[in-house]
N, C-alpha and C positions, 0 to 999 in steps of 0.2 A: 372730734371737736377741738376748738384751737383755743389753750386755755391762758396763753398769754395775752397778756391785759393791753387793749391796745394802745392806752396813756401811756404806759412805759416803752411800749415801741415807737411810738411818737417820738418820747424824751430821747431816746436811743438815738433815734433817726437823727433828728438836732444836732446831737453829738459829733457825727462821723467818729466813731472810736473807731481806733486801727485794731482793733480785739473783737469786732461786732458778729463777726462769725462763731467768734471763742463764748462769746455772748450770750449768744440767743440759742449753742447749744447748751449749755450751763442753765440757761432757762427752761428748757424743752428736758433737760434731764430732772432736773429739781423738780417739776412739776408729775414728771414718770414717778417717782418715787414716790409722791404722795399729793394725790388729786384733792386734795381738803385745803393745801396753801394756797392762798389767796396771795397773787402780787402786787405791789408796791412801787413805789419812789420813798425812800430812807436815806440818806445820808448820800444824795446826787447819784445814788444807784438802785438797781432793783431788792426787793426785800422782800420776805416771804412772811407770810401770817399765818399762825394755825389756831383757830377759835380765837381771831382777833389782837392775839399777842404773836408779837414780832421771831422769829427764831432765827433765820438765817438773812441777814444780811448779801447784799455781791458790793465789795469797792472795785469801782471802773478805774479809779483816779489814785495817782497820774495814769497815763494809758501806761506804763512801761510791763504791765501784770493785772490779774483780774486775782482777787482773793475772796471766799466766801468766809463771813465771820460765824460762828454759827455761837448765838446767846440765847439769853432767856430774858432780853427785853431791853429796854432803856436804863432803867432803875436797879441801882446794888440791891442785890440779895444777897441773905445769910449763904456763904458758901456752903458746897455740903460738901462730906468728906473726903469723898474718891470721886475721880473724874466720872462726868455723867455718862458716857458709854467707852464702853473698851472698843478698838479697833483693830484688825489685824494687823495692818501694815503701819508706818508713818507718814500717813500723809497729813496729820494733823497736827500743829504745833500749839499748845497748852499753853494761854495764859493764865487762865485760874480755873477750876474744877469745874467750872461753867460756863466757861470760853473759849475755843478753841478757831484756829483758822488756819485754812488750806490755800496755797496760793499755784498758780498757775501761769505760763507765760506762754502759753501756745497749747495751738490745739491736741498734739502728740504729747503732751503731759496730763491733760484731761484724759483723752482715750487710754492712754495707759492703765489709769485707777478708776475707769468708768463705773467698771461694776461694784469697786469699794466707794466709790463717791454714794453711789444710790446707796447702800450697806446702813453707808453710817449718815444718811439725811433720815433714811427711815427709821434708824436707831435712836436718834436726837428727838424726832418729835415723837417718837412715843415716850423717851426718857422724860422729857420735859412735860407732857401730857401728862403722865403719871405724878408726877411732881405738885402741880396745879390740884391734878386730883386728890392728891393725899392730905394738901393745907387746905382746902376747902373741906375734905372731913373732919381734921382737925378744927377748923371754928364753925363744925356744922351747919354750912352752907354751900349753896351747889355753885357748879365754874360760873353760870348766867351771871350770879351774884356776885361774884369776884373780878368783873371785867372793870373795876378802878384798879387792880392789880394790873403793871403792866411789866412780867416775867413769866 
């Protein structure tokens, strides 16, 4: 079953990106790693939702590179202390403990760290899940109740 959403292919289509290949595998892997993201349009690009809140980001623009931003939403939160997953290799560059982005400029750069790409999307939303989960124990109420949180 094809679980890209087809508003965003549409959008895409629109587009003519010179990366639409680099694209829509980047979309077809994000979605192998974890069948629960729901996709998007965020910020003129595709965006990935898990239980409604935003986690990974794709910037399409400028076409010169596709980057996935990978957060915990719109809105600053308390940073936590050590970055949210370890990864093996570096393909991730760290702007705060809760931000990270991996960029891309053809398709032999993706396939190169395919299988670290999936690694660490399925590492993030569980880290981030866990997260959610543990402040909502904290003010003793469940995620349904915490959907005006949007991290």
């Amino acid at each position: 079953m094809d679980k890209l959403n087809s508003g965003v292919s549409q959008f895409l289509d629109e587009m003519n990106h010179p990366l639409r290949v680099e694209i829509d595998f980047l979309r077809n892997l994000i979605h192998s790693a974890n069948e629960a993201l729901v996709e998007n349009i965020k910020w003129n690009g595709p965006n990935y939702c898990f239980n409604q809140e935003d986690r990974i980001t794709m910037k399409i623009q400028p076409p010169k590179n596709i980057q996935l931003i990978f957060h915990r939403g719109a809105k600053k939160l308390e940073q936590p202390k050590e970055k949210l997953i370890q990864e093996k290799g570096r393909l991730l560059i760290w702007k705060e403990n809760d931000r990270a982005i991996a960029t891309f400029k053809n398709m032999a750069d993706i396939k190169d760290i395919e299988a670290d790409l999936i690694d660490i999307i399925i590492k993030w939303i569980e880290a981030t899940k866990q997260m959610i989960a543990c402040f909502s124990l904290f003010l003793g109420r469940s995620i349904k109740d915490l959907s005006i949180i949007n991290g």
